[in-house]
KEKEDO-174927 format. One record per residue (C-alpha): residue in one letter; x, y, z. Coordinates in pm, whole numbers, padded with zeros to 5 digits, always signed. Last residue first. Layout:
// KEKEDO-174927
AXYZ...
***
This chain:
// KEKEDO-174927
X+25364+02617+25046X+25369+02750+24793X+25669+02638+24627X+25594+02212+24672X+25282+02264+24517X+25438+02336+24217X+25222+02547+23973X+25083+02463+23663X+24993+02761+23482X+24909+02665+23230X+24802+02344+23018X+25038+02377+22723X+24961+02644+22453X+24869+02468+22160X+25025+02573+21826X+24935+02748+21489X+24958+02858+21106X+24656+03059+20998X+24556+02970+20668X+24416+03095+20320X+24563+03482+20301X+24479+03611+20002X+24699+03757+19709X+24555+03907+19391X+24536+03637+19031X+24238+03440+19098X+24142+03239+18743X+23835+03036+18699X+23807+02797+18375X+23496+02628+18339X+23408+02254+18293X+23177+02093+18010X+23492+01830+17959X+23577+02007+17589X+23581+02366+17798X+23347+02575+17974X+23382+03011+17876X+23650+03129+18070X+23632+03319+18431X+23798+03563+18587X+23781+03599+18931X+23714+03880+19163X+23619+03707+19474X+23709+03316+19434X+23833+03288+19767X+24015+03017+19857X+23987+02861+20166X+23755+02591+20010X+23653+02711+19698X+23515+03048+19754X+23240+03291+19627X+23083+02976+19390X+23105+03031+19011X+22791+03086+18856X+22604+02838+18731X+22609+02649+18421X+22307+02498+18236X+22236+02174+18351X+22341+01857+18145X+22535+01725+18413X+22449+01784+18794X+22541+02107+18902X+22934+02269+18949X+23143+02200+18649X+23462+02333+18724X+23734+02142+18483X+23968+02462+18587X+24104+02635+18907X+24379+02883+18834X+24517+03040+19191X+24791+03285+19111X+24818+03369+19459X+24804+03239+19833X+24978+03325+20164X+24971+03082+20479X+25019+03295+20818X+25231+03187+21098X+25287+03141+21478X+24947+03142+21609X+24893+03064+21971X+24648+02807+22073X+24451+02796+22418X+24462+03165+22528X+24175+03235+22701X+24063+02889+22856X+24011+02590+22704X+23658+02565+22861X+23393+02302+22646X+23772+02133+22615X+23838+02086+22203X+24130+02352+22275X+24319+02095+22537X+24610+02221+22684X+24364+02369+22966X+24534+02722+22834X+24573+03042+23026X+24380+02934+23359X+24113+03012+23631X+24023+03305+23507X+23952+03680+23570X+24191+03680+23772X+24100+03713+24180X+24211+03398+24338X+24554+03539+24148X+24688+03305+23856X+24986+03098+23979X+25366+03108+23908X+25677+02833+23988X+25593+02567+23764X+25743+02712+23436X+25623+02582+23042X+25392+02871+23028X+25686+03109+23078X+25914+03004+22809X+25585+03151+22602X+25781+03528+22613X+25543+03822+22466X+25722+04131+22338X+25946+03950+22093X+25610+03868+21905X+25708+03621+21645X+25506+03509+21304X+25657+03307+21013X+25530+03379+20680X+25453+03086+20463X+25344+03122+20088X+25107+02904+19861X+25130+02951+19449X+24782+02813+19327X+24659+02502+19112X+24307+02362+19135X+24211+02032+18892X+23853+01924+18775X+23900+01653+18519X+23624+01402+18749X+23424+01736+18788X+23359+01838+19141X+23167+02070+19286X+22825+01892+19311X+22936+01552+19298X+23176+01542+19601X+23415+01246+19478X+23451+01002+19736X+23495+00672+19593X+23824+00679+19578X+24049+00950+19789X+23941+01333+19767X+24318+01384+19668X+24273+01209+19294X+24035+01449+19195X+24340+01720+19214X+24475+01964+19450X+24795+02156+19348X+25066+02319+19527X+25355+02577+19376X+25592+02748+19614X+25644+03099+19653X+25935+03160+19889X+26116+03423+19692X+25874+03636+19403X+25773+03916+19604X+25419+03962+19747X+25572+03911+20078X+25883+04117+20114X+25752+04451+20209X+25571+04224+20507X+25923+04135+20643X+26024+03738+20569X+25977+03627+20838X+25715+03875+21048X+25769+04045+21386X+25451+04106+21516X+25306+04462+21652X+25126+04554+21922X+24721+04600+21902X+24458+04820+22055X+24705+05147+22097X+24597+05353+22379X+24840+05222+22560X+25163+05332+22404X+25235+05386+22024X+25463+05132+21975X+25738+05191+22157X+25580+05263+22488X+25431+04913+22450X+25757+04714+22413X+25902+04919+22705X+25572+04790+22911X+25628+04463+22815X+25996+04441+22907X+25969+04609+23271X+25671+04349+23338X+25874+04054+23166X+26202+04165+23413X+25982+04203+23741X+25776+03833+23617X+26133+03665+23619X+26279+03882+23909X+26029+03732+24147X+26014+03386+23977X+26372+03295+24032X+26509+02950+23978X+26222+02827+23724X+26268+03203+23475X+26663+03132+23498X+26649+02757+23398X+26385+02887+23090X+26665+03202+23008X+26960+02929+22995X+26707+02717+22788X+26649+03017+22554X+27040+03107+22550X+27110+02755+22449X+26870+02766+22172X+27004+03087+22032X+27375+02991+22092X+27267+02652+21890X+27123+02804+21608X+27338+03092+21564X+27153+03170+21208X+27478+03149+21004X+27627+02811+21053X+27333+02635+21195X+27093+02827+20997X+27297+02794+20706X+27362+02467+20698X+26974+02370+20794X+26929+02561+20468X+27149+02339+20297X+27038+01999+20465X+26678+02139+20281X+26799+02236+19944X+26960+01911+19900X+26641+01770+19935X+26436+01963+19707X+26758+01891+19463X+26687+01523+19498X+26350+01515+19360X+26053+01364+19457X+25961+01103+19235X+25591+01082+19091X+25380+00844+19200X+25098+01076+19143X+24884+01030+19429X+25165+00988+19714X+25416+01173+19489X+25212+01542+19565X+25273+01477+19950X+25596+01430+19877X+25649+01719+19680X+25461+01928+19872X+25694+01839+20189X+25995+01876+20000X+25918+02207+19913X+25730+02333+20277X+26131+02189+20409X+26300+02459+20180X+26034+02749+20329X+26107+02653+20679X+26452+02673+20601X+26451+03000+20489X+26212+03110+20770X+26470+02970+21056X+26742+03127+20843X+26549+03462+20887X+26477+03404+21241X+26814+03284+21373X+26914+03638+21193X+26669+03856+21400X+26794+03660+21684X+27166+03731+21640X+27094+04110+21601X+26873+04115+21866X+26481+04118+21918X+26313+04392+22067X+26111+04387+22389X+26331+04599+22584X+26554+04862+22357X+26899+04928+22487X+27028+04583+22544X+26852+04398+22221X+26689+04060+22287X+26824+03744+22230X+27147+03697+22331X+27141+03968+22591X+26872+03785+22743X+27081+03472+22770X+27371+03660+22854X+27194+03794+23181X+27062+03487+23268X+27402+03348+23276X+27507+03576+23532X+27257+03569+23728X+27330+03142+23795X+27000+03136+24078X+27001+02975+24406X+26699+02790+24387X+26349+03056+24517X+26087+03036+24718X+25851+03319+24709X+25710+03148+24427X+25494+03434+24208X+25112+03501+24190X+25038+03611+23859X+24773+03877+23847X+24958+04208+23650X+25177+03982+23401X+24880+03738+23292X+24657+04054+23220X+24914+04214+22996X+24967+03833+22842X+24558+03829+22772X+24548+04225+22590X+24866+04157+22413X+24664+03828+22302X+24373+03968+22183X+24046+03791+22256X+23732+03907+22068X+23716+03446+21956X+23802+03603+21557X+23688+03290+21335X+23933+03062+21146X+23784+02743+21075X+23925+02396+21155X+23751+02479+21536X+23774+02648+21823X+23827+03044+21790X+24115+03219+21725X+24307+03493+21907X+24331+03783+21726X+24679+03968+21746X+24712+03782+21448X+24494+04017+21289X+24533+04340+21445X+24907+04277+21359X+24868+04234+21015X+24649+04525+20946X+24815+04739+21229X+25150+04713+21008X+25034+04972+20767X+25220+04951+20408X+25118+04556+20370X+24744+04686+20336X+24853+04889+20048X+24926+04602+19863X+24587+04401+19916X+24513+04073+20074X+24159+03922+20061X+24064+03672+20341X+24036+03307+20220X+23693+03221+20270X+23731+03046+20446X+24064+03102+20705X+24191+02751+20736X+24363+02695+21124X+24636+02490+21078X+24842+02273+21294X+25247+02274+21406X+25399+02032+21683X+25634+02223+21867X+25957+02068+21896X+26148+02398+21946X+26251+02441+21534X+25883+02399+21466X+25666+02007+21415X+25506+02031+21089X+25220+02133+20937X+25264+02321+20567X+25255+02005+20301X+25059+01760+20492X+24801+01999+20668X+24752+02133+20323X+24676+01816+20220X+24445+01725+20533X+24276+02081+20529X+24162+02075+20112X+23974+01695+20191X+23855+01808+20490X+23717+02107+20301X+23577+01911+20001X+23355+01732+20249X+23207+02020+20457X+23153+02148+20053X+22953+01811+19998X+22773+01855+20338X+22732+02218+20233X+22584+02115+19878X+22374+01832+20076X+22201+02097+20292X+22173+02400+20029X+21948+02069+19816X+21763+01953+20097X+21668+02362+20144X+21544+02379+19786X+21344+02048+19820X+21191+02200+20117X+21149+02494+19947X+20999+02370+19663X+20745+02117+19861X+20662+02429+20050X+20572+02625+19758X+20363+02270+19645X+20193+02278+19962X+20083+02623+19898X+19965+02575+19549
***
């Protein structure tokens, strides 16, 4: 009897293996389309990843009403991997520490002040340090608009490499009129000038560079809620009232087809099985922290910081350092309807419907009795959040040896 119990559990624990192997599978599957349709390379040349949160993390209306929710959770910075899990480093806590042990160039290029000056006053607001400006506010809502136009056309596509069907040319025109608009509206080109004017500033004088981010930190922290406060705030595009409204919803769809031929994870998926959900992006800023300065050569970390550097460039590296990625954006989901689920090998009686599929949770579904194929209907109606949009931080600091010397 006893080596038949262990016989069963070994069998039982063969079984949990090859389901999360099969699940491991599914996910790759779930990242690389999503990937496709959401990744991209930003406004600034940034190239764009994601960061799956599984299961997808729950989001409720009156959590959008308190703005340490959000901001306690980007202020989070991940840990390695295609999963999202908290690493216990903030990232208001990391820049703070940056600011207080940099070791500046006391060399210094003769400086234009001048057009430092209406750089910052381009993009941040005179009388309140650490805000954003009227003109930068705007660069960020046509930014987000055409963001959102480009996540269209990039579902589409990625949808017509399976189904072969056309992508239309309305998704298109959508996207050169968005750019319009943020070129015409969203003072694309004064905002990237003034950030390049700002970067030529930071390299010519370090001293005033690291005096002005100090002053502009600390204003940004008086303002919200000072420093007992554990988070500070993001700016988010569109505004967190507007996020469970209908603009900027787009429709996306994973089928058999996407698991590629021959691949079909048996215990999940039934060959009819199809998931359909409305996916959301929300851009992420944080006026109060300024990444011109990890591109700069003219700053060190003290011999006495707590480490050696901010990002190895690298996150995969056994030491990436504290703040290797940075996340720019969130990935909404609703109105998931998954149906053709037929989890177990054929002919067994049904089980219950798995806590997640993928990144999406399946919490509080509602389920339909199995269909002509032997598959179930699952509905998930509420709003999660299924992704965490980010970037690498380049390897810094890298300082000049030429200005220490």
């Amino acid at each position: 009897m006893r080596a038949l119990r262990g016989l069963a559990a070994a069998l039982c624990c063969l079984c949990l293996w090859a389901q999360d192997r099969q699940g491991e599978a599914l996910l790759d599957y779930m990242h690389a389309k999503l990937s496709a349709s959401f990744a991209r390379a930003d406004e600034a040349g940034n190239q764009e990843f994601l960061v799956l949160a599984v299961p997808g993390i729950p989001l409720q209306p009156d959590e959008l009403e308190t703005p340490d929710y959000i901001s306690g959770l980007v202020d989070q910075v991940p840990g390695p991997g295609r999963n999202y899990t908290p690493s216990g480093r903030r990232y208001s806590v990391i820049y703070e520490e940056i600011l207080n042990q940099v070791a500046a160039s006391r060399l210094q290029v003769a400086a234009d002040a001048d057009l430092a000056l209406k750089a910052k006053r381009m993009l941040f607001d005179r009388s309140r340090l650490g805000k954003p400006s009227r003109e930068y506010l705007a660069y960020l809502k046509y930014a987000a608009e055409y963001a959102t136009a480009q996540d269209a056309r990039a579902i589409a596509l990625a949808e017509s490499r399976t189904s072969s069907k056309p992508v239309s040319p309305d998704l298109e025109q959508a996207v050169a009129a968005a750019r319009k608009n943020l070129v015409n509206h969203g003072y694309r080109q004064r905002i990237l000038k003034a950030q390049a004017d700002l970067l030529q500033g930071y390299e010519s004088n370090a001293k005033v560079m690291f005096e002005n981010l100090r002053r502009q930190f600390r204003s940004a922290r008086r303002h919200t809620g000072g420093d007992g406060q554990p988070w500070m705030p993001v700016l988010a595009s569109p505004p967190m009232d507007q996020w469970l409204s209908g603009n900027g919803w787009h429709p996306w769809a994973f089928h058999q087809s996407d698991c590629g031929p021959g691949s079909r994870p048996e215990v999940d998926w039934s060959p009819a099985m199809t998931l359909t959900v409305q996916i959301k992006r929300v851009k992420v800023e944080r006026p109060w922290l300024d990444t011109v300065i990890f591109s700069t050569h003219n700053w060190r970390l003290q011999d006495s910081a707590r480490y050696r550097l901010v990002s190895s460039g690298d996150p995969e590296d056994p030491d990436p350092g504290p703040m290797p990625v940075l996340v720019t954006g969130i990935l909404l989901a609703r109105q998931l309807s998954l149906t053709g689920y037929a989890p177990g090998p054929t002919g067994r009686r049904q089980a219950a419907p798995p806590a997640h599929l993928g990144p999406f949770a399946l919490k509080g579904s509602k389920s339909r009795p199995p269909r002509g194929d032997g598959g179930t209907a699952i509905q998930v109606e509420d709003p999660q959040i299924i992704a965490l949009i980010c970037r690498v931080v380049p390897k810094s600091p890298t300082p000049d040896p030429r200005l220490f010397r």
